[in-house]
N, C-alpha and C positions, 0 to 999 in steps of 0.2 A: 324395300319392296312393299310391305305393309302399307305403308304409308302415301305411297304411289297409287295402291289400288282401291283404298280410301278416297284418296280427291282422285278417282275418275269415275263414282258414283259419289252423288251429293245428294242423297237420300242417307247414303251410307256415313257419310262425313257427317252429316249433321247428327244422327240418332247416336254415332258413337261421341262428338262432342256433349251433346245434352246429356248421358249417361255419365261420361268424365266427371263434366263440371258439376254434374248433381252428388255427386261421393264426393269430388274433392271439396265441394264447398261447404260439404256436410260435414263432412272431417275436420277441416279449415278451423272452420267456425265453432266446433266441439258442440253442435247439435245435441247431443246424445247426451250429454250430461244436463243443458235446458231443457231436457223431455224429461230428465229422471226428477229435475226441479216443479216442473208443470205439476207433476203427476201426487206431489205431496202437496203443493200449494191445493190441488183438487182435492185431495183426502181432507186437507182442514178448512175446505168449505163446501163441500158435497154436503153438511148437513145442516149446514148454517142454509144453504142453497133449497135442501129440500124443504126445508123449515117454510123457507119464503113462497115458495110455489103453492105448498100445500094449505097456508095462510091464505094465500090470494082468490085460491078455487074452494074453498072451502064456504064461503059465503056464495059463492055461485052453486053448491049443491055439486060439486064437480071432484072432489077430493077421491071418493069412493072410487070414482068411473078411471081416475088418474094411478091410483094403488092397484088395483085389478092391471091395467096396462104395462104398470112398472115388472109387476110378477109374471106377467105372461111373455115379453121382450127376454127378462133373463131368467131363464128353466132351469140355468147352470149354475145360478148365484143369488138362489131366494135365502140364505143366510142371511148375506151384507145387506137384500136389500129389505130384509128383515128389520136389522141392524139400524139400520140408515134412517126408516120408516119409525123407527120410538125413539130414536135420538132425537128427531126432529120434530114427535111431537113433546117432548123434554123440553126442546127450547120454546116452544110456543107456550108450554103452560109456565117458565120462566118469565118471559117477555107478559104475559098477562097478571102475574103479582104483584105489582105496582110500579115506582120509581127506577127500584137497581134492576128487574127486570128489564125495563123500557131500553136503559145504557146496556145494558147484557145486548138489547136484538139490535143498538146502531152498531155494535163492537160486531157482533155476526156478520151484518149489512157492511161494513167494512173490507169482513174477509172476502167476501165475494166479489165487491170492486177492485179488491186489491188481486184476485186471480185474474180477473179479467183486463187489467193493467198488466201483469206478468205475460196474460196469453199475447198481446199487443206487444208487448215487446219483443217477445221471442219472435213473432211472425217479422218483425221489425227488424232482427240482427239478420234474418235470413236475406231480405234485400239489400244488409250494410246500412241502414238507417239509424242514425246516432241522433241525432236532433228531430224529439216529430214536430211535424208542423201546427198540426189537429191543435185548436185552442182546447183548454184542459178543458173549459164546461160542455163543448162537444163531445169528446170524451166521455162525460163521464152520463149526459143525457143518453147519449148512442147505446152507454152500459144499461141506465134500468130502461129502456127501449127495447133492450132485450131480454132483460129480466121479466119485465112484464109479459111479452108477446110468450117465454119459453113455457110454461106450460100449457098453450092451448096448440104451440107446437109439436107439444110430445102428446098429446090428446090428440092430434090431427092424424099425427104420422103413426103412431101407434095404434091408433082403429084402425087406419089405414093397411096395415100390416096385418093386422089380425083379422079384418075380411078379405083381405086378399088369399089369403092361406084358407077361407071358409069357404072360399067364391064357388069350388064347384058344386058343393053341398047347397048354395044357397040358390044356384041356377037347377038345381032338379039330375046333377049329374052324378052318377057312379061310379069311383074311380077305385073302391075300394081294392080292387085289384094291384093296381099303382100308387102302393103306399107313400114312395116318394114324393109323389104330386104336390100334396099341400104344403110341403117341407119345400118344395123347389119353387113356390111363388112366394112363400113367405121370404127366401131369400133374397128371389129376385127385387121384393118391395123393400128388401132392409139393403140392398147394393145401392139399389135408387133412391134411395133416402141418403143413406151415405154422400154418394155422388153429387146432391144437388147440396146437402150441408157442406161439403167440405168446399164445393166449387164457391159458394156464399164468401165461406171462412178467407177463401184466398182470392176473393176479390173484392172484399170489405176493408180487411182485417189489417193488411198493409196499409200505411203512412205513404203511399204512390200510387200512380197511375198503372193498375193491372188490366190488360184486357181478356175479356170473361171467357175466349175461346180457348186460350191457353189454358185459365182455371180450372175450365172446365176438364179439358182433356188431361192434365195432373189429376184433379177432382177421380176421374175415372179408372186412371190406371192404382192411383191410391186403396180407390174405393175394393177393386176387386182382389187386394192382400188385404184390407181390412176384414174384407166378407172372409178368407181364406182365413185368416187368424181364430174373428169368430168362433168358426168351425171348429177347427182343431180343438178351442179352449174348449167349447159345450160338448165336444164328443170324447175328448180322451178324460176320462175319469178316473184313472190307472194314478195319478201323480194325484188328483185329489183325493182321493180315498186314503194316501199313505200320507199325506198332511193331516189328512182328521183324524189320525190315530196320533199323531204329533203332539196337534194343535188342539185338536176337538172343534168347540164351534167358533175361538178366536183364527183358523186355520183358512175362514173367508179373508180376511185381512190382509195376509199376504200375497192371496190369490187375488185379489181386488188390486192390490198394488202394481201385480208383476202383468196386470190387466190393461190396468191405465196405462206403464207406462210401455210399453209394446205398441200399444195404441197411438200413443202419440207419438212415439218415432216412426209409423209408418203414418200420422197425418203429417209431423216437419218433413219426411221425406217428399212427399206430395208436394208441400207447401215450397221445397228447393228444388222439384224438378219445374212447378212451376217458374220460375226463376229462372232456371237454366231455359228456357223455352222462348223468354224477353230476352235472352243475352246471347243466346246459339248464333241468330243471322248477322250479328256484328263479330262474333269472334270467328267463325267462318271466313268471311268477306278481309279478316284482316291477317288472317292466316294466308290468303292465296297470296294479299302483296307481297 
């Protein structure tokens, strides 16, 4: 009977196909353990990473204006990004002591191609893609193409967010009343950042032919449980506060952990309903035969 009243809406047939296939492929696949792998490969280059960025802007006069940005984005997590921020000037004044330095920053510079190979793959099992096509020097150009461009992206998007949330103050407006307010654009600019990165990630980032409408609309429903996570982390304070009595101040670490990788089970989620969205109008159509 179900299943009757299923295919006589095909609105209905389709969204609960795309929903199926997006859990069963996720499962399938054992997703959820690539995400909890993502998520450490990201711990052991998050500061070999910030190393590099803060290296790059730092002769532009730009380091300062990028650290300001970092602390303002997480209110919830100026610990780690404490943390993150002298580890990485560590390795910089490493990499500046001479010779074994120099091999210390290509060994860092390593880890960060080598996450960005791991993210490439993972987006890769999600389409079933076992051999990529991409020749490796592509590959591996495409990575510091982004290596280079990411800090003037998080410069962009992050003043971006930070006037956006200032915007009424800066137009001559009052809203003091509506304390909300700034809080509610500041989100909406971190939703639409989300949105248009992740739509990027999942129309890049595969070894195939994605088209960008679907990305996008994955991109979007992703986006708004990442926004939804967010929240939750930066507002419940009840489970950090009983880690810092735990942990003290190493008690950022496994909040950063259970951070990341939250995060990126709801970007692979994204990144498979995408997927399910290319494969829904052919498993439909072969379902009716």
């Amino acid at each position: 009977m179900k299943k009757v009243i299923i295919q006589n809406h095909p609105k209905l047939e389709r969204f609960v196909k795309i929903v199926c296939t997006t859990v069963d492929t996720f499962v399938k696949n054992r997703m959820g353990f690539q995400c909890v792998a993502l998520s450490y490969f990201i711990t052991l280059a998050i500061v070999p990473f910030a190393a590099f960025i803060f290296a790059f802007t730092d002769g532009l006069g730009l380091s300062e204006r990028l650290s300001e940005i970092l602390y303002s984005l997480n209110p919830g997590n100026t610990a780690m990004v404490s943390l993150i921020l002298e580890k990485a000037s560590n390795i910089l004044d490493v990499a500046r002591s001479g010779g074994v330095g120099l091999v210390s920053a290509f060994f860092f510079l390593w880890t960060i191609l080598w996450l960005m190979f791991q993210v490439e793959r993972v987006f890769n099992n999600v389409w079933g893609i076992i051999k990529i096509p991409r020749k490796l020097y592509t590959r591996i150009g495409f990575y510091f193409l982004v290596l280079i461009l990411s800090p003037f992206l998080v410069l962009l998007f992050g003043s971006g967010i930070l006037f956006y949330s200032s915007l009424p103050g800066l137009l001559g407006l009052d809203f003091s009343d509506l304390h909300f307010l700034p809080k509610l654009l500041a989100w909406l600019a971190i939703f639409l950042l989300a949105a248009f990165t992740m739509s990027v990630m999942y129309k890049f980032i595969p070894a195939t032919k994605v088209k960008y409408s679907f990305a996008l609309k994955s991109a979007l429903v992703a986006s708004v449980f990442f926004c939804l996570f967010q929240y939750i982390y930066l507002e419940t304070q009840l489970f950090v506060a009983r880690l810092n009595k735990v942990y003290g101040v190493i008690a950022a670490v496994p909040l950063f952990l259970i951070w990341l990788n939250i995060s990126w089970q709801i970007i692979i989620y994204g990144a498979q309903l995408n997927y399910s969205y290319h494969k829904v109008d052919k498993m439909v159509t072969e379902d009716n035969q």
